[in-house]
C-alpha positions as CSV (number, residue, x, y, z in Angstrom):
1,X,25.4,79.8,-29.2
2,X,22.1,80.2,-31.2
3,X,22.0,83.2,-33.4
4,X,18.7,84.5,-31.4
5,X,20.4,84.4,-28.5
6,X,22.9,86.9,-29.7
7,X,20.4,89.0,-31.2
8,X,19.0,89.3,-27.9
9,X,22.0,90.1,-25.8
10,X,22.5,93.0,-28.5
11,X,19.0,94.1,-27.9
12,X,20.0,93.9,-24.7
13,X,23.0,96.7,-24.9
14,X,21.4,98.6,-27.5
15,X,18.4,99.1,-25.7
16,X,20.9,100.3,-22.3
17,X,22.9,102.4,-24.4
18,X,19.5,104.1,-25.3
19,X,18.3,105.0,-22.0
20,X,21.0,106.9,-21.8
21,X,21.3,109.0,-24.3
22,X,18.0,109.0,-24.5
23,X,17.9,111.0,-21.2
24,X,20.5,113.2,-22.3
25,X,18.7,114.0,-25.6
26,X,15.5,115.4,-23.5
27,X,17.4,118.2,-21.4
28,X,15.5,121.3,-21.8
29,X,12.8,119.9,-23.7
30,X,9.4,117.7,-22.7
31,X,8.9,113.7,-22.9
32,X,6.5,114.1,-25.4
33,X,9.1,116.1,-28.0
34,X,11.7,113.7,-27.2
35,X,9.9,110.5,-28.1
36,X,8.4,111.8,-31.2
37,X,11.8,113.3,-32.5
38,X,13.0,109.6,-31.8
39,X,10.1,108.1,-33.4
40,X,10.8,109.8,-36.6
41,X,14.4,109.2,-36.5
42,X,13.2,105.1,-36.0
43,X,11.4,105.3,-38.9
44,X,14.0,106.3,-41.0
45,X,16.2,104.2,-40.1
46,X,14.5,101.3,-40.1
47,X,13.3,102.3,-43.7
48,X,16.9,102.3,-44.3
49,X,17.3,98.8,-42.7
50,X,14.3,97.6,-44.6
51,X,15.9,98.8,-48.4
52,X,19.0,96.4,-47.8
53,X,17.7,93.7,-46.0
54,X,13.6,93.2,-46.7
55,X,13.1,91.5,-50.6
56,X,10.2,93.1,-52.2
57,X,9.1,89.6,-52.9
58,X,8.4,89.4,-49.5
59,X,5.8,92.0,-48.9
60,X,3.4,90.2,-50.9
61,X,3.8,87.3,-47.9
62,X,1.9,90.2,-45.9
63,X,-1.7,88.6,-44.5
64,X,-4.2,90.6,-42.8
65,X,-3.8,88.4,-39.4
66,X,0.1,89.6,-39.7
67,X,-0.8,93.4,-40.2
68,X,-3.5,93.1,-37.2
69,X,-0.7,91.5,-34.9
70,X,1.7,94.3,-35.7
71,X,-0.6,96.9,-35.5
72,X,-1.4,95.8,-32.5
73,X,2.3,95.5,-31.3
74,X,2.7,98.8,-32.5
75,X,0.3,100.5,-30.4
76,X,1.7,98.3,-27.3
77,X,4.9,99.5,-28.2
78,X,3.6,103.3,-28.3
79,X,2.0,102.9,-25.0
80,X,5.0,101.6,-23.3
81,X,7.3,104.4,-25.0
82,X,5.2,107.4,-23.7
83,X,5.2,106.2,-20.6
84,X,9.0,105.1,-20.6
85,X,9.8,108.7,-21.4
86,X,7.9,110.4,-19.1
87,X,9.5,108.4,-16.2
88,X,12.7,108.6,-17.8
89,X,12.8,112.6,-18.1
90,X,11.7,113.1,-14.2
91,X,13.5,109.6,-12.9
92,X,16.8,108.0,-13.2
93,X,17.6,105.8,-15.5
94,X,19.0,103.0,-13.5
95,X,15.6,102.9,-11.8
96,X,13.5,103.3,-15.0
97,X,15.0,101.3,-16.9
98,X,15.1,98.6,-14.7
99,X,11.4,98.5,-13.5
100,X,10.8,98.6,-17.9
101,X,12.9,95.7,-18.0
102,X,10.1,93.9,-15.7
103,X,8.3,93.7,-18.0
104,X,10.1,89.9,-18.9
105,X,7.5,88.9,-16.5
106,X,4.9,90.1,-18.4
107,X,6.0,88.2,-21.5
108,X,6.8,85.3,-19.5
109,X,3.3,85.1,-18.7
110,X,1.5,85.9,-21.6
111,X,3.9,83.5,-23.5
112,X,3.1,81.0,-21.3
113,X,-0.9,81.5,-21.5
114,X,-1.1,81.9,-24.8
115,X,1.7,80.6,-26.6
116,X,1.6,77.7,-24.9
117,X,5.4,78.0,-24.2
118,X,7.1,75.9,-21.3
119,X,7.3,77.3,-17.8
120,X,10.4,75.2,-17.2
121,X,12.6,75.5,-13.3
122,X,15.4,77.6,-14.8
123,X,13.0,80.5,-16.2
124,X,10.8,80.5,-12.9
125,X,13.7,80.3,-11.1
126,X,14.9,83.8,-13.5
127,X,11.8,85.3,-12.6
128,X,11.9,85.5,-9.0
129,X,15.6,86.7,-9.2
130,X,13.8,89.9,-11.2
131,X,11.3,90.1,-9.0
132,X,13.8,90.2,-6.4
133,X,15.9,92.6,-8.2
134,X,12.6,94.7,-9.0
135,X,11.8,95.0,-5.3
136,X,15.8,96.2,-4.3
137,X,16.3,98.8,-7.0
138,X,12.5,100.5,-6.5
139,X,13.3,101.5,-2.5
140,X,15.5,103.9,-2.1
């Protein structure tokens, strides 16, 4: 197996795991506390990650085109997580965090329109199943 697949299927729990506890960490207190209390603790530890892992060499490989891309990712990112929170404080996170996880599609088609990546059988085929699964989980 590739070693971005793995990555992905670790994302994959780590991000499950963290709808969790994130839900457990926002009793008594609002959405908007709870994802900036997480924000910071990101921050740190990713500033941790980066000290071990990141050369200092490669910084300098930093272009403008790469900090507009991130910043833009960033704000993406920051978007999605306020709104993740608030439906995770007042919804359950089975639910949430399965209608967040639709957004595969969403990549799938902006990969596909811009990136010029392959829409092969076996990935539409992938898609309708989590459209499918989209459609079973949201009714109650």
């Amino acid at each position: 197996m590739k070693p971005w697949i793995l990555h992905a299927f670790a994302a994959m729990l780590f991000a499950g795991v963290t709808a969790v506890i994130a839900k457990q960490g926002m009793v008594g207190i609002s959405a908007e506390l709870g994802i900036t209390v997480r924000t910071v603790f990101v921050f740190f530890f990713i500033m941790v990650f980066v000290a071990f892992v990141v050369p200092l060499s490669e910084i300098k490989q930093l272009h403008q085109e790469n900090l507009l891309w991130l910043a833009l990712s960033a704000l993406t990112t920051t978007i999605s997580w306020i709104y993740y929170y608030k439906a995770l404080k007042a919804g359950d996170v089975a639910t949430v965090a399965l209608i967040d996880k639709g957004s595969v599609l969403v990549a799938i088609i902006l990969a596909w329109v811009f990136l010029k990546e392959v829409l092969t059988l076996r990935i539409v085929i992938g898609a309708a199943m989590i459209v499918a699964g989209l459609i079973v989980i949201s009714r109650k």
